[in-house]
C-alpha positions as CSV (number, residue, x, y, z in Angstrom):
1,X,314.7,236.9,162.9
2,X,314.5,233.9,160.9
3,X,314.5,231.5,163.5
4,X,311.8,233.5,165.3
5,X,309.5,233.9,162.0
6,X,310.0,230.1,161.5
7,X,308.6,229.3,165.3
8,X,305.7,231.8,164.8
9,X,304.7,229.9,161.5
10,X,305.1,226.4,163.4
11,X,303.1,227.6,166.0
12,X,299.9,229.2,163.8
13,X,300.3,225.8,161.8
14,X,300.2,224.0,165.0
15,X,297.1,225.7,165.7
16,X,295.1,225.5,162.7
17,X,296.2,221.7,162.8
18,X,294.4,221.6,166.2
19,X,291.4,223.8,165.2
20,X,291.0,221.7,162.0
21,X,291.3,218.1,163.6
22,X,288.4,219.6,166.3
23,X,286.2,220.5,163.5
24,X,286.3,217.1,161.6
25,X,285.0,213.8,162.4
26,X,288.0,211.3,163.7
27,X,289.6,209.0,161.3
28,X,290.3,205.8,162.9
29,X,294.0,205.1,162.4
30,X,294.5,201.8,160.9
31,X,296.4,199.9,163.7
32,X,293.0,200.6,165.5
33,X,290.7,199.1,162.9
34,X,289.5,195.4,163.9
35,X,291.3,192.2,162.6
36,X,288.8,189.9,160.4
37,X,289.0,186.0,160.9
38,X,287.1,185.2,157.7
39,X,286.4,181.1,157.8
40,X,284.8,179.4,155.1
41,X,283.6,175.6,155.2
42,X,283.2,173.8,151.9
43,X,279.4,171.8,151.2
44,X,278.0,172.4,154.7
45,X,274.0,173.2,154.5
46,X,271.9,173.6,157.5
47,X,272.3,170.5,159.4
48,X,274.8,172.3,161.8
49,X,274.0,171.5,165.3
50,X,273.1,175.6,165.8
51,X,270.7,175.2,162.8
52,X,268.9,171.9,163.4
53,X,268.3,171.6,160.0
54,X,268.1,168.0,159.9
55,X,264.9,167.1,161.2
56,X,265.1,163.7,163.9
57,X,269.2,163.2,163.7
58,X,271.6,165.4,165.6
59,X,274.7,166.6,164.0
60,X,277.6,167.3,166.4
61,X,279.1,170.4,165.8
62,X,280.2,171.6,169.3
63,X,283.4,174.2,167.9
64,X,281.1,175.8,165.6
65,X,278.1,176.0,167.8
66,X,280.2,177.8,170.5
67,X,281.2,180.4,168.1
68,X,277.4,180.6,167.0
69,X,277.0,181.1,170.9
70,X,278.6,184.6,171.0
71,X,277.5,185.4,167.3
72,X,274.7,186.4,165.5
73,X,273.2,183.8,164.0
74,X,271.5,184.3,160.7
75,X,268.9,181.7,160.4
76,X,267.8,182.6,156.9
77,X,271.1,182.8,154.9
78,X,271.2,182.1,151.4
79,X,274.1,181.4,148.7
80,X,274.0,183.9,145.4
81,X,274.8,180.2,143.5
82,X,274.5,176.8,144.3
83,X,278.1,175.8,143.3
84,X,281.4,176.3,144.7
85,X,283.0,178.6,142.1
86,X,280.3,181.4,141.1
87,X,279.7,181.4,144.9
88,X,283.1,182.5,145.6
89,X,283.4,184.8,142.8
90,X,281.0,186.5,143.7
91,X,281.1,187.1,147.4
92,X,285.0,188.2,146.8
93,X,284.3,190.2,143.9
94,X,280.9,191.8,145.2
95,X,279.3,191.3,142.6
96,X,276.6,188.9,141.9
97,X,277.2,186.4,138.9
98,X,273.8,186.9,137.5
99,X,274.7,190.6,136.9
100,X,278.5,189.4,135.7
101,X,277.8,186.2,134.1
102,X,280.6,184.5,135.5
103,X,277.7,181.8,136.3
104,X,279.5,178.7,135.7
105,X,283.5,179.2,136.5
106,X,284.1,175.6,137.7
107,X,287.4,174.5,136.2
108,X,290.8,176.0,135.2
109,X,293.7,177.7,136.4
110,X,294.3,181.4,137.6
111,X,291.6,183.8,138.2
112,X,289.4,183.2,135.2
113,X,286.6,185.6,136.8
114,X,288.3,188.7,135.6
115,X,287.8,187.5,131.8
116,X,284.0,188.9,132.6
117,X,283.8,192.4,131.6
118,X,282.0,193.4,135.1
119,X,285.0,192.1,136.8
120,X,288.0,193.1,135.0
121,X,288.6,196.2,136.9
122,X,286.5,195.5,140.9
123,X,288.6,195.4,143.7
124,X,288.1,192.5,145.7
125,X,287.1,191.8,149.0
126,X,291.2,190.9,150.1
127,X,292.8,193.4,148.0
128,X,290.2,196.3,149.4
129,X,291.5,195.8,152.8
130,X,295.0,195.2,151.7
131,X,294.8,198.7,150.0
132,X,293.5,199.8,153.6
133,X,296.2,198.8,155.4
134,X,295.5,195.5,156.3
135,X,298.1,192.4,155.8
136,X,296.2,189.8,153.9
137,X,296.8,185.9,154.8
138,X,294.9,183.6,153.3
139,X,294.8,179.2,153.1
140,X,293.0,176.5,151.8
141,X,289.7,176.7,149.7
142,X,288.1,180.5,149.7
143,X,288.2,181.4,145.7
144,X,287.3,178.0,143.6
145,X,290.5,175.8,143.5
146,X,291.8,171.8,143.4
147,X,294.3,170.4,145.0
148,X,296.4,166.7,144.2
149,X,295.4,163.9,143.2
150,X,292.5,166.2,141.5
151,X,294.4,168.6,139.1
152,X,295.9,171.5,141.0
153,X,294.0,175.0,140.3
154,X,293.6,178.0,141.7
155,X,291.5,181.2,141.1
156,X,293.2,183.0,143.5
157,X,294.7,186.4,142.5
158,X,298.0,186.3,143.7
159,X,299.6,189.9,144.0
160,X,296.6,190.5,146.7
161,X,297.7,188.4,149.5
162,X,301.0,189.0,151.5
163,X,300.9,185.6,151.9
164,X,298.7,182.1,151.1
165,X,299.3,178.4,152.3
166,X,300.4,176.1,151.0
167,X,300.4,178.9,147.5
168,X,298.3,180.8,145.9
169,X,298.8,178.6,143.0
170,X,297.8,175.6,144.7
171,X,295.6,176.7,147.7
172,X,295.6,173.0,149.5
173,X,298.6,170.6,150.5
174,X,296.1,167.9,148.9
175,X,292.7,167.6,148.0
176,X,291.3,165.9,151.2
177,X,293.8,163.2,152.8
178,X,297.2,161.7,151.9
179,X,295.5,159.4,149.5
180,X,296.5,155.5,149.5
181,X,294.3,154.3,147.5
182,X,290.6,155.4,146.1
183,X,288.0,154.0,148.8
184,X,284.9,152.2,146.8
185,X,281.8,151.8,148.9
186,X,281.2,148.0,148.4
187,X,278.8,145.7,147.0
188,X,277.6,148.6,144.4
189,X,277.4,148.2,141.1
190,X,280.6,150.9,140.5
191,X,281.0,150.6,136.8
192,X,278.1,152.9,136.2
193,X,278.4,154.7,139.5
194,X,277.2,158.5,139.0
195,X,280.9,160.6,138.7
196,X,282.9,158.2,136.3
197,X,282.6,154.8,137.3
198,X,285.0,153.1,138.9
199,X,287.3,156.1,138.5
200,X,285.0,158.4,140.3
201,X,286.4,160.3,143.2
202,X,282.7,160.4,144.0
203,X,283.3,158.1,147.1
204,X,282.4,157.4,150.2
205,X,283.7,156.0,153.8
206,X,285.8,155.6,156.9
207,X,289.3,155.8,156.5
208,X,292.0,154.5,158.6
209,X,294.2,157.7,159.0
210,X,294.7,160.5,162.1
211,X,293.4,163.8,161.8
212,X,296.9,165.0,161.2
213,X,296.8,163.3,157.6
214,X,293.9,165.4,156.4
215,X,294.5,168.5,154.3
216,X,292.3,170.3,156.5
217,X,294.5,170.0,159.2
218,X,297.1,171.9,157.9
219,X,295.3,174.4,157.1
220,X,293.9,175.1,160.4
221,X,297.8,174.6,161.5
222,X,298.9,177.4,159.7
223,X,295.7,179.5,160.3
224,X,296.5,179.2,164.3
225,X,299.9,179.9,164.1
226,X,299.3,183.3,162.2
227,X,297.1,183.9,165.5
228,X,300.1,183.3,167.4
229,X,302.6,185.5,165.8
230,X,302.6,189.2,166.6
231,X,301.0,191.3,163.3
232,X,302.2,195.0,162.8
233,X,299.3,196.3,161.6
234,X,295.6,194.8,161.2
235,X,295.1,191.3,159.6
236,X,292.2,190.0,156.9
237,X,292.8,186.3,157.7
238,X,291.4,183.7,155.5
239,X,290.8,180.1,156.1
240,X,289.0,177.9,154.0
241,X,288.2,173.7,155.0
242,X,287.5,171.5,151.9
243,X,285.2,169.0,154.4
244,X,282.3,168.4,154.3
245,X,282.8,168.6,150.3
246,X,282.9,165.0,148.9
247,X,284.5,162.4,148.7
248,X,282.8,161.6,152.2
249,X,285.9,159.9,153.8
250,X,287.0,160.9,157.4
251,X,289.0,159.3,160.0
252,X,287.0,156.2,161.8
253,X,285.8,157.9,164.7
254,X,283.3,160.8,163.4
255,X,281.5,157.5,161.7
256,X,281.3,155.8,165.0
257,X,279.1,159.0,166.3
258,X,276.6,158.5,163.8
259,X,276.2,154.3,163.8
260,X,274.1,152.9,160.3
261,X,271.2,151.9,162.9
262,X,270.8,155.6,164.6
263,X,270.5,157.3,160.8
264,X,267.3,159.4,159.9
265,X,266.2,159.5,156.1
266,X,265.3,163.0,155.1
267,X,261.6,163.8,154.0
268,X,261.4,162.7,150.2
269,X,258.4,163.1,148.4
270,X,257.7,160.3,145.6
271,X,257.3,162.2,142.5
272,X,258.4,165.5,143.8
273,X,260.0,167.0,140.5
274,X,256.8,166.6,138.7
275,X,255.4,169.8,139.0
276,X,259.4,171.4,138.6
277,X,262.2,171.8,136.7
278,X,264.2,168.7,136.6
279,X,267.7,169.1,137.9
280,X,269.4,166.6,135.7
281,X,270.2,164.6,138.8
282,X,267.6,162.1,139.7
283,X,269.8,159.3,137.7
284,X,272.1,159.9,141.0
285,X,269.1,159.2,143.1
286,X,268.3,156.2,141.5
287,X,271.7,154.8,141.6
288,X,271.8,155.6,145.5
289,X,268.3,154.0,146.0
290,X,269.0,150.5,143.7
291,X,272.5,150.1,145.5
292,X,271.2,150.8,149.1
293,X,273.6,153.3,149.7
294,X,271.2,156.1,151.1
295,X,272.2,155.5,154.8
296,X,275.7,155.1,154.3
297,X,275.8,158.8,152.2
298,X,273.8,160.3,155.3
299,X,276.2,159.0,157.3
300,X,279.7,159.8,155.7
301,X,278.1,163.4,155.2
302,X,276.9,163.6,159.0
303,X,280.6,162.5,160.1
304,X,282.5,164.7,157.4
305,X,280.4,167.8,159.1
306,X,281.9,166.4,162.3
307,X,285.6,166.6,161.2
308,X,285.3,170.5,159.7
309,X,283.7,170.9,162.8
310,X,286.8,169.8,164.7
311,X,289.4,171.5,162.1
312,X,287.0,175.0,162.9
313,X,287.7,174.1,166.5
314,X,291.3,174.0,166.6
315,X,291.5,176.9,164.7
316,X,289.0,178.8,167.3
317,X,290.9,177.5,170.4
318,X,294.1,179.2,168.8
319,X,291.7,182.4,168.3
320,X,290.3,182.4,171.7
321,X,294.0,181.9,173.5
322,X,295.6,184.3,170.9
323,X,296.0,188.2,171.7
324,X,293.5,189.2,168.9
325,X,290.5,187.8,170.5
326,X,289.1,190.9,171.7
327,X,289.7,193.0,168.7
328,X,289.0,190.6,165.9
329,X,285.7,190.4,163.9
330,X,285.1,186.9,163.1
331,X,283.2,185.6,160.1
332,X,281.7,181.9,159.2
333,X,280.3,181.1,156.0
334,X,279.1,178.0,153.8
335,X,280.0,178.7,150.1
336,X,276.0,176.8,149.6
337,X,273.9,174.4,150.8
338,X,273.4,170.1,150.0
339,X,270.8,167.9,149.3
340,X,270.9,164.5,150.9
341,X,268.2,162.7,148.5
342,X,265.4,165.6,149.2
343,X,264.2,166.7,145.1
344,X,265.9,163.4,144.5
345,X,269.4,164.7,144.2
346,X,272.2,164.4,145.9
347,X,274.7,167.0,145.7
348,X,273.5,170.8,145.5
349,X,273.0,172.4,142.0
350,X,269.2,173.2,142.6
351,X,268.1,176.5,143.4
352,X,265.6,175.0,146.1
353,X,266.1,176.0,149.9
354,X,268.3,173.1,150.2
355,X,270.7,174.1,148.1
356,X,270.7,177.6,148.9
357,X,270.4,177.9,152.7
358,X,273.5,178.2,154.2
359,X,275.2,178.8,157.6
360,X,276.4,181.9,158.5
361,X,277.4,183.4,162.0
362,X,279.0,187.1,162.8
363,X,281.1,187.9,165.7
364,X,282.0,191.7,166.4
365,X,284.1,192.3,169.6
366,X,281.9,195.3,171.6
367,X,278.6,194.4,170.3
368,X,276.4,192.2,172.0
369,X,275.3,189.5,169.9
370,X,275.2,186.3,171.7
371,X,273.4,183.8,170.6
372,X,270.7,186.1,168.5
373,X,269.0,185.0,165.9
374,X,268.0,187.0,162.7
375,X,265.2,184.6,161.0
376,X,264.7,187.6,157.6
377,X,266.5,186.3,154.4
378,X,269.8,187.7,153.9
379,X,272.3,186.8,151.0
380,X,276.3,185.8,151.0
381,X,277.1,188.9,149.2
382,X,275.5,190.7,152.0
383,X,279.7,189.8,153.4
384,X,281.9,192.5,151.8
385,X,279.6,195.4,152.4
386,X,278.7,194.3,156.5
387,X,282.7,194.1,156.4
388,X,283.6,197.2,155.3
389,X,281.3,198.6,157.7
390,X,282.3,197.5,160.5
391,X,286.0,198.0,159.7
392,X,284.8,201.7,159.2
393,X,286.0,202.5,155.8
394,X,283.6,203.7,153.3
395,X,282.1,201.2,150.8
396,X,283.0,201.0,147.4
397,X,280.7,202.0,144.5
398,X,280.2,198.0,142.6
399,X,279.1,196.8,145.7
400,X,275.6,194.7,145.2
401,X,275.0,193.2,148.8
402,X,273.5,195.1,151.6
403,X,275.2,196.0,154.8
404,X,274.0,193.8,158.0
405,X,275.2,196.5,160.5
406,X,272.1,197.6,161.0
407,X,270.8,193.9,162.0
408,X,273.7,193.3,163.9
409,X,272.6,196.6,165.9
410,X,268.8,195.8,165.7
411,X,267.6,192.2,165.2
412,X,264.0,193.7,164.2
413,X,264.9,195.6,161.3
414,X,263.5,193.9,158.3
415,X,265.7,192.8,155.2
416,X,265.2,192.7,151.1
417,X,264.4,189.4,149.4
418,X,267.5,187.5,148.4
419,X,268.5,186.5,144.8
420,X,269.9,183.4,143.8
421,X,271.3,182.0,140.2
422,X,272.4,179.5,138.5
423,X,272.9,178.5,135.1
424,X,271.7,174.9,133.7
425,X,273.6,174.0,131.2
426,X,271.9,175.6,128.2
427,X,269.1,176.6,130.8
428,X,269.3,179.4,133.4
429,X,267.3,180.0,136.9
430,X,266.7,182.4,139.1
431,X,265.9,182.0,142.5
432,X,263.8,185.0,144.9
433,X,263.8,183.9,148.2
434,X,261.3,186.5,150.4
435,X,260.2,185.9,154.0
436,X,257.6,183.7,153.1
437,X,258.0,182.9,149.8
438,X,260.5,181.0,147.4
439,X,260.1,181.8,143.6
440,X,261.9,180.5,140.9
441,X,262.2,181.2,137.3
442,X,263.3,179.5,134.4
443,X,263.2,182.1,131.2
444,X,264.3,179.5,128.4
445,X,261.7,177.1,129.1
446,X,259.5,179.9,130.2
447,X,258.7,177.9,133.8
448,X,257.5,179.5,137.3
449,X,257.8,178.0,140.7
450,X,256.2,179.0,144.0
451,X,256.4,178.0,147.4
452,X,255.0,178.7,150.5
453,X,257.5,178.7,153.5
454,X,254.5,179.1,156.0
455,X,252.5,175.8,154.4
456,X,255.1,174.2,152.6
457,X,258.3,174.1,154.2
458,X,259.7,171.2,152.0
459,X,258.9,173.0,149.0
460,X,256.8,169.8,147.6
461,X,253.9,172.2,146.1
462,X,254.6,174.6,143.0
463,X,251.6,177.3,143.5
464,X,252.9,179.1,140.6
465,X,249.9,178.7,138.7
466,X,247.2,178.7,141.4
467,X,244.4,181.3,141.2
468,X,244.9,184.6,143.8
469,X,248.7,184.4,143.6
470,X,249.3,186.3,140.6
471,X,249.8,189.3,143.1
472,X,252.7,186.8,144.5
473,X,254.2,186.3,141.8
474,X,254.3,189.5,140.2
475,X,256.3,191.0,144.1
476,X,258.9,188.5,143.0
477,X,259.0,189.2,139.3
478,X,259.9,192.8,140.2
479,X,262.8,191.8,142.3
480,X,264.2,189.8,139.6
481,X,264.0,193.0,137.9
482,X,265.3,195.7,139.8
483,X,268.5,193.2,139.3
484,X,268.4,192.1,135.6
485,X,267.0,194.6,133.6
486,X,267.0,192.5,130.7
487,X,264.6,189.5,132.1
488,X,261.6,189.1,130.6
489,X,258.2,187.2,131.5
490,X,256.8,185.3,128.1
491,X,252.3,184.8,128.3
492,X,252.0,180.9,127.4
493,X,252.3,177.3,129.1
494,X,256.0,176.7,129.9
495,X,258.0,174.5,127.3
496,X,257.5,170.6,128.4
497,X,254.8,170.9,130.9
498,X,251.0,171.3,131.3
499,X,248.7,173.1,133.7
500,X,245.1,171.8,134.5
501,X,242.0,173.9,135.0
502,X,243.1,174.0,139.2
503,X,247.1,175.5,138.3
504,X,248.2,172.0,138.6
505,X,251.4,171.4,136.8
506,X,252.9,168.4,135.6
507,X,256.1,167.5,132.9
508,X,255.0,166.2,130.1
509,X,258.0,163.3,129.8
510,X,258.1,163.1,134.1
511,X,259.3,159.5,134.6
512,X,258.4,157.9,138.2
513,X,260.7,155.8,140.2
């Protein structure tokens, strides 16, 4: 009687089991959920061959174009910071620094990003999926690190990745090459060279060494052979290249693609800070312009895009011949953008377009994206949202990006204005960039910038102060402040400069060169 009671009550719990999994929605099971290939390049802005974004001069970046040829390509991208480490705090944290603070985390050891009270207790971008049942693998640059000769950092959080080349304490074999010797560019005057003299790792030039002696190398080793091993449950793979990120200095034959003779100057407009905040990097400028060294930096930037562009191949031709490349969401990001003398500066650090723009490409096995193009703005932290949504789990709560599913699905949906930060010294910005428009503001000193993307795609002309944009501007305050709460707009001339009777403006102590 026993038995026969005990194979009724299996068979009504058998039932209501069946009844019940009818009535709700299926769960996908996590072997079924989409592997990630999450691949972040180090200092690349928008000259990319996909992107074209340098105008007269063509950057050869055949890996990365083919992957932008069955990707969505988002033509408008922008960085929540123009520097490596808030960048990458924020994307894998979710939350944007101007909301956490953790503006300027450059240096140090261990993940100093949770010291920031709206950060001590997120889940990040790895861990989430690791606590959804995916294995987490990670190499090379993605959270803010160094590598030798540099001191050796990391902000990685160790206990979320099952496992990280070379370590999660030291997330490169080296910083860029097996280093000889420090390569000088020559006939400059290097004691006063911008980075610290003739100590400056700030360098530039060919360097007679194989591809196998870069560090990127080995990290794109180690990324392809995780695409050849077999993976019992879903992967988050991460793989981050340090190039194009300075010192300039390649094997010999990406400079022979771009010879001194074939190099194109960007635009640069004489004057062009006068009517803007001041960077703090036109002494760079300078340097580069007295010492003739313009072409060559154009050139050992041009030819460092090259090399990633090789390291992202090799690590795609393992991805395309590996048994994950029809179930595999894959993922490529620039942490920000670079000037290459535009706003005289060289570097990034600005919160102008060329700082900010970025590339950024989105591959989703069963959708067809190939070769779109989404031209609204759309942010980095946009990432761990579109992510999570397309691995089907639900978001979590901290989130601050948007989801780009529904672009992905429908290129003509429109998007929100993007925010970027970024934290001067003593002085902080804030950066709105709309469809049309790019805004900046500057509450310490009390300064306003406007551009016009439709007139003024160089962003030469600050219209802040022109008559019949005050509607303009106040659009963009409010998008400041649905963000920081706390912002506030002072009445009054901005500290240092002067505006004439036409909205001209002009810095009181601008020097010319």
């Amino acid at each position: 009687m026993k038995s026969l009671n005990r194979k009724i009550h299996l068979s009504l719990l058998s039932i209501a089991l069946l009844i019940l999994s009818n009535c709700s929605p299926p769960q996908q099971q996590p072997e079924k959920r989409p592997n990630i290939l999450f691949i972040a390049v180090d200092d690349m802005n928008d000259w990319a061959g996909f992107l074209s974004g340098h105008t007269g001069m063509k950057i050869h970046t055949p890996n990365i174009d083919r992957l932008a040829a069955s990707s969505m390509i988002f033509t408008n991208a922008h960085t929540p910071a123009p520097a490596c480490a808030p960048t990458r705090a924020a994307i894998l944290t979710g939350v944007h620094h101007a909301r956490s603070g953790a503006q300027n985390v450059y240096w140090g050891d261990g993940p100093l990003w949770r010291e920031f009270e709206a950060l001590k207790e997120v889940t990040t971008l790895e861990k989430f999926f690791k606590n959804n049942g995916y294995k987490t693998l990670g190499a090379g640059k993605i959270y803010h690190s160094q590598a030798p000769p540099w001191s050796p950092t990391s902000q990685v959080e160790p206990e979320n990745w099952d496992y990280y080349y070379p370590s999660p304490y030291i997330s490169h074999p080296f910083q860029m090459r097996a280093p000889e010797e420090v390569i000088y560019p020559e006939d400059v005057d290097n004691e006063n060279r911008p980075g610290g003299g003739a100590n400056s790792w700030w360098t530039w030039g060919a360097i007679p060494v194989a591809d196998e002696k870069m560090a990127d190398y080995h990290v794109a080793d180690w990324g392809s052979y995780q695409l050849s091993q077999k993976h019992d449950k879903p992967f988050f793979l991460a793989v981050g290249m340090w190039k194009p990120h300075d010192p300039w200095e390649v094997p010999q034959k990406y400079f022979d693609m771009y010879p001194l003779e074939d190099i194109v100057l960007p635009e640069r407009k004489k004057n062009d800070l006068e009517d803007s905040f001041d960077h703090g990097r036109r002494y760079i400028m300078k340097w580069v312009l007295e010492n003739n060294q313009w072409e060559k930096i154009i050139q050992s930037y041009a030819a460092s895009i090259t090399f990633s562009d090789a390291m992202v191949g090799r690590l795609l031709d393992a991805f395309e011949n590996s048994e994950y490349a029809e179930n595999t969401i894959v993922v490529l990001w620039s942490d920000h953008g670079m000037h290459m003398g535009e706003k005289d500066n060289i570097e990034k650090f600005t919160l102008f377009e060329r700082s900010t723009r970025v590339p950024l490409l989105i591959a989703v096995p069963g959708m067809s994206l190939a070769g779109k193009r989404y031209n609204q703005p759309v942010s980095l932290m946009d990432l761990y949202p579109t992510l999570v949504d397309l691995a089907g789990l639900e978001k979590p709560a901290h989130l601050d990006g948007n989801s780009l599913v529904p672009q992905l699905k429908d290129p003509s949906i429109t998007s929100d204005p993007v925010i970027s930060s970024y934290k001067f010294k003593s002085i902080e910005g804030h950066a709105v960039r709309s469809m049309r428009y790019r805004y900046i503001y500057y509450p310490e000193i009390n300064l306003e910038e406007l551009y016009d993307h439709d007139n003024d795609p160089n962003e030469w002309d600050n219209i802040a102060y022109k008559d019949g944009n005050k509607t303009i501007i106040e659009e963009h305050r409010k998008i400041l402040s649905e963000m920081l709460s706390d912002l506030t707009w002072k009445e009054g001339t901005p500290e240092g400069y002067s505006i004439d009777k036409e909205g001209n403006v002009k810095k009181d102590d601008f020097v010319s060169f």
